[in-house]
C-alpha positions in Angstrom: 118.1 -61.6 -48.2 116.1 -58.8 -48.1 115.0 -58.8 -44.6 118.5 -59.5 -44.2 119.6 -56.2 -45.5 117.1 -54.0 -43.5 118.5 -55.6 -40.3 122.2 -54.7 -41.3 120.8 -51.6 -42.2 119.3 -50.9 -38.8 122.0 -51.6 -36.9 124.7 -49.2 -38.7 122.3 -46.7 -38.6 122.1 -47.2 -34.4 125.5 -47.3 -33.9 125.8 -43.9 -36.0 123.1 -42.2 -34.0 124.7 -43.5 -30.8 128.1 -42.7 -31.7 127.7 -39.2 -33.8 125.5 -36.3 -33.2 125.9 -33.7 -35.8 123.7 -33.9 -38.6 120.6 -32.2 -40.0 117.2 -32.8 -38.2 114.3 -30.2 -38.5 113.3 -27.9 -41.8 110.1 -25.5 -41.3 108.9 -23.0 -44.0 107.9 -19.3 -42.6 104.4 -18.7 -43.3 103.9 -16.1 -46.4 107.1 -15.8 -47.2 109.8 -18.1 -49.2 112.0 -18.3 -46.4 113.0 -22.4 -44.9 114.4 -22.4 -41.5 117.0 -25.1 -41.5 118.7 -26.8 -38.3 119.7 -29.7 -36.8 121.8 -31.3 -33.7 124.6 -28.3 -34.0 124.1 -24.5 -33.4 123.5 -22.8 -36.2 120.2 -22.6 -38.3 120.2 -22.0 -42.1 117.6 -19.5 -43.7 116.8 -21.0 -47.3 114.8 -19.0 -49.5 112.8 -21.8 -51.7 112.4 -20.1 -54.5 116.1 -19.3 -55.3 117.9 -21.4 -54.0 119.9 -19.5 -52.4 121.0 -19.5 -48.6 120.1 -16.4 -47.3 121.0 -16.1 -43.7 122.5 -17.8 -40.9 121.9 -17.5 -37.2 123.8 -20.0 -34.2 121.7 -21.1 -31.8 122.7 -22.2 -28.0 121.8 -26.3 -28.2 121.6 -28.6 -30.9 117.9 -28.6 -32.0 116.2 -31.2 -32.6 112.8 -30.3 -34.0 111.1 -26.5 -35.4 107.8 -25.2 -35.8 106.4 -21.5 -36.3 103.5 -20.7 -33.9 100.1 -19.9 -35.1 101.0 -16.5 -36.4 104.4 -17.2 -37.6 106.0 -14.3 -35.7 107.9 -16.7 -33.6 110.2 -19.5 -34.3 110.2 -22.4 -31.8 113.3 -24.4 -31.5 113.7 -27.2 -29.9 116.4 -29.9 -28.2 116.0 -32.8 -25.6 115.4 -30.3 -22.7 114.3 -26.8 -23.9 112.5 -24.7 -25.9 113.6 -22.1 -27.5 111.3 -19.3 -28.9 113.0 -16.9 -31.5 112.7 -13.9 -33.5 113.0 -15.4 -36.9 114.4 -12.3 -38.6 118.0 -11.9 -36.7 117.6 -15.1 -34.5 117.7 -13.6 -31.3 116.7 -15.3 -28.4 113.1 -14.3 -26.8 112.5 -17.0 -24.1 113.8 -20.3 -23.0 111.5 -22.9 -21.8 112.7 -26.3 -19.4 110.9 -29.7 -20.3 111.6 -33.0 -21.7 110.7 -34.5 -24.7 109.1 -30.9 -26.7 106.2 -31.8 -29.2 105.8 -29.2 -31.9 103.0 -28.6 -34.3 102.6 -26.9 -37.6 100.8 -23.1 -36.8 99.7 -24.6 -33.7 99.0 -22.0 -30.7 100.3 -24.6 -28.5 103.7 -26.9 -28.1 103.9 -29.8 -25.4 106.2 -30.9 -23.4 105.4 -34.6 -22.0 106.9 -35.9 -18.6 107.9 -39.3 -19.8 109.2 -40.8 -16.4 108.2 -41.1 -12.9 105.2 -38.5 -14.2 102.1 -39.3 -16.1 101.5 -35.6 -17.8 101.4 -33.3 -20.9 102.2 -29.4 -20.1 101.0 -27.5 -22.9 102.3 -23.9 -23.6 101.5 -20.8 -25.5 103.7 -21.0 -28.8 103.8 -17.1 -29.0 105.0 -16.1 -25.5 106.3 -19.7 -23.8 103.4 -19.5 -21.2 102.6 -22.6 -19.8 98.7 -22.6 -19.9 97.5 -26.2 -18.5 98.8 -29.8 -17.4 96.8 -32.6 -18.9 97.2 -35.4 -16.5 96.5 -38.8 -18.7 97.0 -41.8 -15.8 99.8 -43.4 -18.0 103.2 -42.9 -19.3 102.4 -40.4 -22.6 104.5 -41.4 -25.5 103.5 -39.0 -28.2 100.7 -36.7 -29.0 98.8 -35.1 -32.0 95.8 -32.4 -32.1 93.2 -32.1 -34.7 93.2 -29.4 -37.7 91.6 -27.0 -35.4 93.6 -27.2 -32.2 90.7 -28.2 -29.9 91.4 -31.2 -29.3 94.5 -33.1 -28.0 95.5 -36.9 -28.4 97.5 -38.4 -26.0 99.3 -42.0 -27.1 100.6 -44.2 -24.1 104.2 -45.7 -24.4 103.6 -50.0 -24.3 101.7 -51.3 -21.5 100.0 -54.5 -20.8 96.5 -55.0 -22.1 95.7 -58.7 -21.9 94.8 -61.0 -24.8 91.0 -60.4 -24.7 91.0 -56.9 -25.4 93.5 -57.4 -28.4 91.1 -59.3 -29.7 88.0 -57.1 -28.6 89.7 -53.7 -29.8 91.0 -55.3 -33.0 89.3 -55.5 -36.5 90.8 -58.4 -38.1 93.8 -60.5 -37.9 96.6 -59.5 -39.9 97.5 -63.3 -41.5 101.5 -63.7 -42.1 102.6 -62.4 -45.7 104.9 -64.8 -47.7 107.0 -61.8 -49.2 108.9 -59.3 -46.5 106.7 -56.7 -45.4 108.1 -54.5 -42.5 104.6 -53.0 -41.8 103.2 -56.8 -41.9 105.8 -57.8 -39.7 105.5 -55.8 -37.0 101.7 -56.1 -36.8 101.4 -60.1 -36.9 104.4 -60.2 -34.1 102.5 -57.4 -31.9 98.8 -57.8 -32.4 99.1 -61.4 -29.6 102.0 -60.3 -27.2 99.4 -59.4 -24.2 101.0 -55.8 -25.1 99.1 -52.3 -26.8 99.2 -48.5 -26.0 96.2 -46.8 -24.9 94.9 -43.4 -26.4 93.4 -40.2 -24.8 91.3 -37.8 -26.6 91.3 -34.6 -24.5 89.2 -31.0 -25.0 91.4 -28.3 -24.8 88.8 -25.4 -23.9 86.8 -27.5 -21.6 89.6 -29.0 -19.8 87.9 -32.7 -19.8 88.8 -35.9 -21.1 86.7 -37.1 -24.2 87.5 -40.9 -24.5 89.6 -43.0 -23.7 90.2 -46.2 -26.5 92.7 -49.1 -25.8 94.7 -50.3 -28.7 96.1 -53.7 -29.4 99.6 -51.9 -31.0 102.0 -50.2 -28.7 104.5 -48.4 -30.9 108.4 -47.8 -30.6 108.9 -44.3 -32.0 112.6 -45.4 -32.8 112.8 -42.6 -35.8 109.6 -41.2 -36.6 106.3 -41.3 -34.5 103.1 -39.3 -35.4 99.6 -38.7 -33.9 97.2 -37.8 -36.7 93.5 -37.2 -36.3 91.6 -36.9 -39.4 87.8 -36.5 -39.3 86.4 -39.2 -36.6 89.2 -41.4 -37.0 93.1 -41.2 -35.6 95.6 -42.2 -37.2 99.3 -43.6 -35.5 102.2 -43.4 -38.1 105.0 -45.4 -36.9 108.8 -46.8 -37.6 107.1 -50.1 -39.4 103.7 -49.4 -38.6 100.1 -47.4 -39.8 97.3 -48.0 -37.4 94.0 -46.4 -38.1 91.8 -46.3 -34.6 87.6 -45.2 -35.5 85.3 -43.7 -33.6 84.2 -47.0 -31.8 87.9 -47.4 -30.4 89.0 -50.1 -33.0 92.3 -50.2 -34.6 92.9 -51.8 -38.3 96.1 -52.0 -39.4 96.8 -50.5 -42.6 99.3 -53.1 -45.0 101.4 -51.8 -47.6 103.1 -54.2 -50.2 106.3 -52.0 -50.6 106.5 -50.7 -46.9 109.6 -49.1 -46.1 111.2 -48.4 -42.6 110.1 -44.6 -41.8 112.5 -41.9 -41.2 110.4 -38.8 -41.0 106.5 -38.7 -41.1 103.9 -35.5 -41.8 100.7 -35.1 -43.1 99.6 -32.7 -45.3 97.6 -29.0 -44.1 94.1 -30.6 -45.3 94.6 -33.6 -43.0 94.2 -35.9 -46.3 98.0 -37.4 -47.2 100.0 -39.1 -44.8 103.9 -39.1 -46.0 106.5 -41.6 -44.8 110.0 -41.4 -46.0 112.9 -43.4 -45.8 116.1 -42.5 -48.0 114.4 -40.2 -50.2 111.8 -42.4 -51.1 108.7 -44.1 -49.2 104.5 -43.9 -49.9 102.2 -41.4 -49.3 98.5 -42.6 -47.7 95.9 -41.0 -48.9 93.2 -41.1 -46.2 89.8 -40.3 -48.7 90.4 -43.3 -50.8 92.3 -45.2 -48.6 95.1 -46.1 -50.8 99.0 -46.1 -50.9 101.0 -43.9 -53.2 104.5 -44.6 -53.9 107.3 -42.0 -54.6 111.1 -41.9 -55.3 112.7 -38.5 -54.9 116.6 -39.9 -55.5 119.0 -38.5 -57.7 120.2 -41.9 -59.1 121.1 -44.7 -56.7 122.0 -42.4 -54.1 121.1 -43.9 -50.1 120.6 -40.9 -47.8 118.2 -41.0 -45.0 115.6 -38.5 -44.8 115.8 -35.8 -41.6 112.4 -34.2 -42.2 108.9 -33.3 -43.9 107.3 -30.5 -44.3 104.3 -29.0 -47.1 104.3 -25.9 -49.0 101.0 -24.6 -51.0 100.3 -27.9 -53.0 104.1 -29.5 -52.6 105.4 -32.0 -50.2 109.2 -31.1 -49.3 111.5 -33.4 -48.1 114.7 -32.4 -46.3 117.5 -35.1 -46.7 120.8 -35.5 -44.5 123.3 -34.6 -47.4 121.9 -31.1 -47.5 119.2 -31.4 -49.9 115.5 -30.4 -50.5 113.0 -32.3 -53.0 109.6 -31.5 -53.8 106.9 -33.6 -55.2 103.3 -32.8 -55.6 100.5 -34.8 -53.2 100.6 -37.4 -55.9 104.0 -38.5 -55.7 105.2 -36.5 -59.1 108.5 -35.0 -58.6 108.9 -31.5 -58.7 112.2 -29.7 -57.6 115.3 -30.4 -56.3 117.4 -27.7 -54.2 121.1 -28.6 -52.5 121.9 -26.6 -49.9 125.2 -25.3 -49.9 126.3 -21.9 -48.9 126.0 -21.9 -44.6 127.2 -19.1 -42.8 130.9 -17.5 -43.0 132.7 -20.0 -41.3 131.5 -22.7 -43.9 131.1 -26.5 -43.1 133.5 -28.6 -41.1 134.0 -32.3 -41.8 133.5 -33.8 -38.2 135.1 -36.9 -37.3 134.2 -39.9 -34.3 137.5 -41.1 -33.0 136.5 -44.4 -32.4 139.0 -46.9 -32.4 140.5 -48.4 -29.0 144.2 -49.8 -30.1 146.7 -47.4 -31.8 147.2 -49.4 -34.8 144.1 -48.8 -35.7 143.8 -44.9 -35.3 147.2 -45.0 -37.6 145.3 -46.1 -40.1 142.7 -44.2 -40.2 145.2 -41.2 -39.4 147.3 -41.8 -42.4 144.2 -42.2 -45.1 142.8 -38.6 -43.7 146.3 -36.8 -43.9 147.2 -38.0 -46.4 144.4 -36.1 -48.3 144.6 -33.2 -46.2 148.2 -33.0 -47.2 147.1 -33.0 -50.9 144.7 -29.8 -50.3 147.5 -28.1 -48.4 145.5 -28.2 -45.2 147.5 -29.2 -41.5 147.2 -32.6 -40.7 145.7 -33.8 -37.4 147.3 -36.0 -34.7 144.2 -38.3 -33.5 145.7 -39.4 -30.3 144.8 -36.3 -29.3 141.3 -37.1 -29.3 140.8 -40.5 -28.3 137.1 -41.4 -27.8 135.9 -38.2 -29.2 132.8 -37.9 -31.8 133.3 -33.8 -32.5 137.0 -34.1 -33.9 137.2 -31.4 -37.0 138.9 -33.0 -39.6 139.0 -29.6 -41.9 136.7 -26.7 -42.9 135.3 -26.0 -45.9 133.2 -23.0 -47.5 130.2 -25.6 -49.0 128.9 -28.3 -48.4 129.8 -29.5 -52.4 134.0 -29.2 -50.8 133.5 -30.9 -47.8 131.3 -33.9 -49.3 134.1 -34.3 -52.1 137.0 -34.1 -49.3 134.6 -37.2 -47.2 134.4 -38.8 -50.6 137.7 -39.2 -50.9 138.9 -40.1 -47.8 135.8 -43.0 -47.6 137.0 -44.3 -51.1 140.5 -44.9 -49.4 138.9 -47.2 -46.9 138.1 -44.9 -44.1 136.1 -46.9 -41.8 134.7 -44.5 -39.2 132.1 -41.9 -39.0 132.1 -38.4 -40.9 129.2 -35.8 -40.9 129.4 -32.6 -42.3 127.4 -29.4 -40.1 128.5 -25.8 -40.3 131.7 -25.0 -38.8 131.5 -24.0 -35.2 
């Protein structure tokens, strides 16, 4: 039943993605300061100040971003979406260069972001994260899926997408069989299905300053990178943080797969500064890995039964923050103890809109769904909207609110009367 609930579970959370676009996806503190930079798949980023609590400023953005980082400095903020990189002054968000790629890779205080040529190209570009420069191509023979550097930004890890291997070197690159478990175990599920399919993912360690390949190590997991996909190198071993999976690869090229009795599906996935705590999270909740003593520690950052995905991860001092998709921020300390909770809701002056996907195909049904949101929208006084008007679309702005507490109690509402398609909340346009 269990299993059977993370499948359901899977699949709504696909069709979401796939249908609707605005929601939160990237949270980045500014280096000595208190200041979180906020953003997601709509144009405006929030400045948080951590401390507070309070929203400080706002700034809009040209693309939905997808992912933010500061460079090694922190003078400049870089902002990503599926096809550029943005590179901002942090203090009034204006725009200082604009950089075309595909598939950005950002780094915390790295001097370096990458952008990786996924198809019909087997390269990583890597630029200068303070002025956009693009300072070498790393070609790596295969189609790179994801990448990682070390704590000192020498070296660069390359991970393949899946390729074919063959079912000796699974076995020769492989420290033990993972057996079948009799409970459900997402983690042990994915390794006993992909550890004899023929199939892995191969794994370049590259020197930055000499411009030469190190190694080279084959690996008998390829991994999907469906939510959250990380490349972490920690001492003389790498670790690959996946959506089900935790594979350690030593210095001898041979990967153990690392079980966890209460594995959860992975939303967002960091590591700590020192390189020593691996955190996955799921809806608030998840394990950290703590790479020393090679054990799992579990956490639970929910207010109550709440179920709300988690959009990002990032560290401040000794904390662990995560950055939820109903506008909150948590904090725990590296050994799971909760700390602080924050709810973001002040945005900019034009507030939050409650966006809605106009879904439905037949006119009956976009009736219905019609009269359940006017009819609440004729309680607060607001105009009502005519949906035929937007058949098919997934931005349609139901009404706008000035926080995030109004337009969550408005969705509320509506939802409890049976609405059956999509909502997200974003600031207002």
């Amino acid at each position: 039943m269990k299993k059977l609930f993370y499948i359901i579970t899977l699949l709504f959370v696909s069709v979401s993605t796939f249908a609707f676009d605005f929601e939160l996806s990237s949270a980045v503190q500014r280096p000595g300061t208190d200041e979180v930079f906020i953003g997601g798949t709509f144009n405006t980023v929030i400045v948080f100040n951590i401390s507070t609590g309070k929203t400080i400023r706002t700034f809009e953005v040209t693309e939905g971003i997808t992912d933010m980082q500061f460079n090694k400095e922190g003078k400049i903020l870089i902002a990503v979406s599926s096809t550029k990189a943005f590179l901002i002054n942090p203090d009034d968000g204006s725009l200082i260069s604009t950089v075309s790629g595909s598939d950005f890779q950002l780094f915390t205080l790295s001097p370096y972001f990458i952008s990786m040529k996924k198809y019909g190209d087997t390269k990583a570009i890597v630029y200068n994260s303070a002025t956009g420069e693009k300072i070498k191509e790393v070609r790596c023979d295969f189609q790179p899926k994801a990448c990682g550097f070390d704590k000192d930004f020498k070296t660069l890890y390359i991970l393949s997408a899946k390729t074919e291997i063959g079912e000796s070197d699974e076995k020769k690159f492989l420290s033990q069989k993972v057996e079948k478990a009799q409970g459900y175990n997402c983690y042990n599920s994915a390794y006993t299905s992909k550890q004899e399919d023929k199939n892995g993912s191969l794994l370049m360690k590259y020197d930055i300053e000499k411009d030469a390949i190190i190694s080279s190590y084959i690996c008998p997991f390829d991994f999907t990178g469906s939510y959250a996909l990380s490349v972490i190198p920690a001492g003389d071993d790498v670790y690959i943080a996946d959506w089900d999976m935790l594979v350690k690869i030593d210095k001898k090229g041979i990967s153990t797969a690392i079980e966890c009795e209460k594995a959860g599906f992975a939303y967002a996935i960091n590591n700590t500064p020192d390189f020593e705590n691996i955190i996955i999270s799921s809806t608030k909740s998840g394990n950290i890995y703590n790479i020393p003593e090679s054990k799992w520690i579990e956490y639970n950052l929910k207010q109550g039964y709440e179920f709300t995905y988690t959009a990002d991860i990032f560290c401040t001092n000794d904390k662990i923050w995560l950055l939820s998709k109903d506008y909150t921020l948590s904090s725990m300390k590296y050994n799971g103890e909760k700390t602080g909770f924050f709810k973001i809701n002040e945005g900019s002056e034009k507030g939050f809109s409650v966006f809605y996907h106009n879904g439905y195909s037949k006119p009956e049904d976009r009736s219905k769904e019609a009269a359940i949101i006017n009819a609440e929208l004729s309680n607060r006084g607001l105009a009502n909207i005519d949906l035929e008007q937007f058949i098919g679309k997934s931005d349609v702005v139901l009404a706008t609110f000035k926080t995030v507490a109004e337009a969550e109690a408005f969705t509320k509402i509506i939802k409890d009367n049976k609405l059956q398609y999509i909502t997200k909340i974003a600031p207002a346009k």
